[in-house]
C-alpha positions in Angstrom: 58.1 30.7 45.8 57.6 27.2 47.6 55.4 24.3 45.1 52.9 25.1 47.5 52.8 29.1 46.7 52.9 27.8 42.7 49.4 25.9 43.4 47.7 28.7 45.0 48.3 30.8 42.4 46.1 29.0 40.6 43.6 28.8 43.1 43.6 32.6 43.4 43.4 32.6 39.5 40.2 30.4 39.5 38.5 32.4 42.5 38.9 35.7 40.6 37.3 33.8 37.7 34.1 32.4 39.6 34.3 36.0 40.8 34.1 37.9 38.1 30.9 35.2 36.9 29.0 36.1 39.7 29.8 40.2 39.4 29.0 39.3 35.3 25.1 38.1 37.2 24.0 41.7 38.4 27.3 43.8 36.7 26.5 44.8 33.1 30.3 45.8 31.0 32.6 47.6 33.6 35.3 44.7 32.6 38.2 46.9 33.1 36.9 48.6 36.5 36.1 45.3 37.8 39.2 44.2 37.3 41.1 47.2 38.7 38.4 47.1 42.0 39.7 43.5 42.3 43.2 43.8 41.8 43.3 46.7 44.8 41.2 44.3 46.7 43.5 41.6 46.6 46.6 43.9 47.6 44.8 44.8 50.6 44.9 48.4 49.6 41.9 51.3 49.1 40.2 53.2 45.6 38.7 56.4 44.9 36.3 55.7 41.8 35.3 58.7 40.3 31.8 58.8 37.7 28.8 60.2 37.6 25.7 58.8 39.0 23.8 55.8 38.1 27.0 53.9 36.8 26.3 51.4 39.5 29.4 51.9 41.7 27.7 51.3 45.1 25.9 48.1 43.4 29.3 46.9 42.8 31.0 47.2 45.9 28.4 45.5 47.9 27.9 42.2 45.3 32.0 42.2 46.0 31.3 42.3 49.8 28.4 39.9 49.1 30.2 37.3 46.9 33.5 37.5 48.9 30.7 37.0 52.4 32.2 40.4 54.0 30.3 42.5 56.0 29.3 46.1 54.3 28.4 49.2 55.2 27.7 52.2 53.1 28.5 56.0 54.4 26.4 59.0 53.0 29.0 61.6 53.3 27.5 65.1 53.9 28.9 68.8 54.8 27.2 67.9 58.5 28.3 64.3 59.0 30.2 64.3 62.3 34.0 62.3 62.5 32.2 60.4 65.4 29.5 59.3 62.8 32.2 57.0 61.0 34.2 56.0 64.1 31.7 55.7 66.2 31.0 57.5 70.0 31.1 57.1 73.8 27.8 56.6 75.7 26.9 56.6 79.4 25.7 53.6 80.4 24.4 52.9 83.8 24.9 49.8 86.2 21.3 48.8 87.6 22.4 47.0 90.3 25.1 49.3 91.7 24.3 52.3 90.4 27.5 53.5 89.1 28.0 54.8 85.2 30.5 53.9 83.0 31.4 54.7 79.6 30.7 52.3 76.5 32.2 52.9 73.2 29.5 52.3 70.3 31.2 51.2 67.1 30.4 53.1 64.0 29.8 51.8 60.8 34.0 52.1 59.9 33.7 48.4 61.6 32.8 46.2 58.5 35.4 44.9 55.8 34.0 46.4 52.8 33.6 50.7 52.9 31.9 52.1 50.5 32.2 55.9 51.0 30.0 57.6 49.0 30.6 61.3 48.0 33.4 61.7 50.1 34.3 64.9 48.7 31.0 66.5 50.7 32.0 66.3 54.3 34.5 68.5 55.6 38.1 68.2 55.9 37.6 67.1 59.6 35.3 64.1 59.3 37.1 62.8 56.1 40.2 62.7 58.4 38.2 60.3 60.5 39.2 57.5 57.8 43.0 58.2 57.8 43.9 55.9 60.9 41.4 53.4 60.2 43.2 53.4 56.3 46.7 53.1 57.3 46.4 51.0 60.3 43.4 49.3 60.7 42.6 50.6 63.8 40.3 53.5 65.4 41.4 55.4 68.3 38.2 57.2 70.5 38.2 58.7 74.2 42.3 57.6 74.1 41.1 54.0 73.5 42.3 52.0 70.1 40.0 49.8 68.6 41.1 47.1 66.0 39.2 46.7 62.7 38.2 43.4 61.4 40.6 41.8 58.8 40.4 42.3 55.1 39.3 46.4 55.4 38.9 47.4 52.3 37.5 51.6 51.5 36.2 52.3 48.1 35.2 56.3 48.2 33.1 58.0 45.7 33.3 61.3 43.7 31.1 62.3 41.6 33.0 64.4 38.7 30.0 66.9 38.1 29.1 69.4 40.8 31.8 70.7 42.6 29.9 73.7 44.5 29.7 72.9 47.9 32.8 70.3 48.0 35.9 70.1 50.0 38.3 68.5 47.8 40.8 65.3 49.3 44.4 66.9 50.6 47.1 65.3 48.7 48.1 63.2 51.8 45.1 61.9 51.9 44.5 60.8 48.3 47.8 59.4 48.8 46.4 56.7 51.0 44.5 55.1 48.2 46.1 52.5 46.0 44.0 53.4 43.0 42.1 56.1 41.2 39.6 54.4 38.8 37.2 56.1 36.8 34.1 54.3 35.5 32.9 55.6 32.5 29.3 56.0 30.1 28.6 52.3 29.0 28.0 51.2 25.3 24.6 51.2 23.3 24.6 47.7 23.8 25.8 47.0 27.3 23.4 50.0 28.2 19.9 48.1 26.0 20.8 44.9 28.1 20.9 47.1 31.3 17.8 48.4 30.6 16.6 45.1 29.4 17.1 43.3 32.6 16.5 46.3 35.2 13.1 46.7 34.3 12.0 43.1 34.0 11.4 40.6 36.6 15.1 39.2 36.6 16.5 38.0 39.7 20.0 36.9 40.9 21.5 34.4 43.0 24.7 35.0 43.7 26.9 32.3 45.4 30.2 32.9 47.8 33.0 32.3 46.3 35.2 33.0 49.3 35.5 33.8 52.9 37.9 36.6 55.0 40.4 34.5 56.0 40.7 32.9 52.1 41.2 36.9 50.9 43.8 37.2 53.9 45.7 34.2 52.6 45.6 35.2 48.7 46.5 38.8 49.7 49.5 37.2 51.5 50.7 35.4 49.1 50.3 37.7 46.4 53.2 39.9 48.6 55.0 36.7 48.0 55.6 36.8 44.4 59.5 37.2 43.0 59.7 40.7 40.8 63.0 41.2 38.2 65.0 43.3 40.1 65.2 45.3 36.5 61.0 45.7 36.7 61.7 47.3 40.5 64.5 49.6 39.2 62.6 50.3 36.0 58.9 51.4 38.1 61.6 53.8 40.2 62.9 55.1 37.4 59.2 55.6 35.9 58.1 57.6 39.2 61.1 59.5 39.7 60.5 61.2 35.8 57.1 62.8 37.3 59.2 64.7 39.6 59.9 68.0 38.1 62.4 69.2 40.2 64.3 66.0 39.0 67.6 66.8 36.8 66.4 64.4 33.6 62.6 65.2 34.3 61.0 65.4 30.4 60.3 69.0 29.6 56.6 68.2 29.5 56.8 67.5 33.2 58.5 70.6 34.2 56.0 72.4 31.9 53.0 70.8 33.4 53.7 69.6 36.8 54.0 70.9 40.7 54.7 67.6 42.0 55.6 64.0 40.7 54.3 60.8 42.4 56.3 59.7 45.8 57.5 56.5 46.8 54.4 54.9 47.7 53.7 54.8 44.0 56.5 52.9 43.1 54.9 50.3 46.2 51.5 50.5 44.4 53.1 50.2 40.8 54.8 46.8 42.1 52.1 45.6 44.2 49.6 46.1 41.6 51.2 44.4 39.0 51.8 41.4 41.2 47.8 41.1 41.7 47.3 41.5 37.6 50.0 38.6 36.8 48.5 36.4 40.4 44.7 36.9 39.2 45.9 35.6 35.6 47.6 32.7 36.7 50.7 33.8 36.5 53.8 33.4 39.2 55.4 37.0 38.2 54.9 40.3 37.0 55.8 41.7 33.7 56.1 45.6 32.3 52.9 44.8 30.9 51.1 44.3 34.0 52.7 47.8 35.3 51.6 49.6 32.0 48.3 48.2 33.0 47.9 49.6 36.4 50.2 52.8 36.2 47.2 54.9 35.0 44.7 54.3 38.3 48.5 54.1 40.5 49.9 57.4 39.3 46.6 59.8 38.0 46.0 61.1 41.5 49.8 61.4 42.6 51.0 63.0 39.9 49.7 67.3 40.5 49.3 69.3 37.2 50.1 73.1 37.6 47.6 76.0 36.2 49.5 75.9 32.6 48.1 72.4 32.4 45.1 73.3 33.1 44.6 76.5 30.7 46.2 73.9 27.5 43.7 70.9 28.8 46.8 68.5 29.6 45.4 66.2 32.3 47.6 63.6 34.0 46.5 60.8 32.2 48.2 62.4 29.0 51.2 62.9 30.8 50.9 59.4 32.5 51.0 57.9 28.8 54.3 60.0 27.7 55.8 58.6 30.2 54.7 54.9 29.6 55.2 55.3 25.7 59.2 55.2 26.3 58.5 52.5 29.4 60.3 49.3 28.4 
């Protein structure tokens, strides 16, 4: 990396600090989902965060979008909402003054750099499709027009773990699109007293912008600049290729327990992550620490337990810590 890369690493490192204290002003505990939100934000990639309701997930997004001064918009997915809902639609439009019509594409509320899409696992398979294009290329094509998305485009998508009746769960391919799978969970006696405490009182914040778009563009840039140990890039290869049962070495515990292992987007994610944990602490490259800390919300959602799993209660996280318990 060039002097000037080594000094912005430490400018990331103090504008993930600054915001973290402002998140700390309305965000009560949640340390290790904030963290994880942030880390995916700043490798320009896209969470599922699954919890039940009340854990203020759509609170968080939008003081992100808020402190980071991004535009947000929030999506109520239901079994009616239409694809053109998210993307947006074609109107007639007519010309007073000569009389002719002509077609104007209305954007939809995909056109904002912060997504939160709530419930996602309530609207068909067709309209959650809508979100594939504008996920994987930043772009949404309507009436055989393409129309760009504003940079940073960041989707966080909801799921709430409970009721199930009436859902239309995510095709692999498409949970494949998101970096991370983070689950938010109950918070402590005492972090839930002083959310109490300061939710029913007359408290008020101010939060301050800590950065701009084209600041995130730069630090998600440079953070794709970091050096990795060619040892670290074989060894997160090696990692994914064990969840593969159909592998010759897979562990037995995999080829009990698993349809299919993680692809090679997950060894992508596991790097790419791990660059964004060592760049948001300062530091100029990534460790096996840093993947340990990120392979759990990388590999949960890529790695597909079979029905034996599911009769003995084994869950991919257990699997996911096998795996890492031999990771060095």
């Amino acid at each position: 990396m060039k002097k000037t890369d080594l000094n912005n690493i430490g400018e990331l490192s103090d504008s993930y600090k600054r915001i973290c204290g402002e998140i700390e002003k309305l965000i009560v505990g949640q340390k290790e989902v904030i963290d994880q939100v942030l880390a995916c934000l700043f490798c320009n990639g896209h969470s599922l965060i699954i919890g039940v309701p009340g854990l203020a997930k759509t609170m968080l997004v939008n003081t992100i979008a808020d402190i980071l001064d991004l535009t947000f918009n929030r999506i109520q997915f239901t079994p009616d909402l239409m694809p053109a809902d998210i993307t947006g639609t074609q109107i007639i439009e007519e010309d007073l003054s000569t009389g002719r019509r002509n077609f104007r594409f209305v954007k939809g509320p995909i056109f904002a750099n912060v997504i939160l899409a709530d419930e996602i696992n309530r609207a068909p398979p067709k309209t959650q499709s809508a979100l594939l294009q504008a996920m994987q290329e930043y772009k949404v094509t309507y009436g055989g027009e393409t129309h760009e998305l504003s940079l940073p485009f960041f989707v966080l998508a909801t799921q709430n773990p409970i009721e199930q009746e009436g859902t239309y769960p995510l095709p692999e391919a498409q949970l494949d699109r998101f970096m991370f799978t983070i689950f938010i969970e109950y918070p402590s006696s005492k972090e839930e007293i002083e959310i109490v405490r300061t939710t029913t009182s007359a408290y008020e914040v101010s939060l301050k912008k800590v950065l701009e778009g084209r600041e995130l563009l730069r630090f998600q840039k440079l953070i794709r600049k970091m050096p990795v140990a060619d040892d670290i890039i074989e060894k997160v290869v090696r990692l994914v290729s064990l969840t593969r049962p159909n592998q010759a070495d897979a562990p037995q515990n995999i080829r009990n327990y698993v349809s299919w292992g993680a692809g090679p987007r997950a060894s992508q994610y596991l790097i790419l992550g791990a660059k964004a944990v060592a760049a948001l602490e300062g530091r100029f490259s990534p460790n096996l620490d840093d993947v340990k800390r990120i392979a759990r919300p990388v590999l949960r959602h890529r790695i597909i337990t079979n029905f034996a799993a599911e009769a003995e209660g084994v869950r991919s996280d257990n699997i996911i810590d096998e795996l890492l318990s031999e990771f060095d």
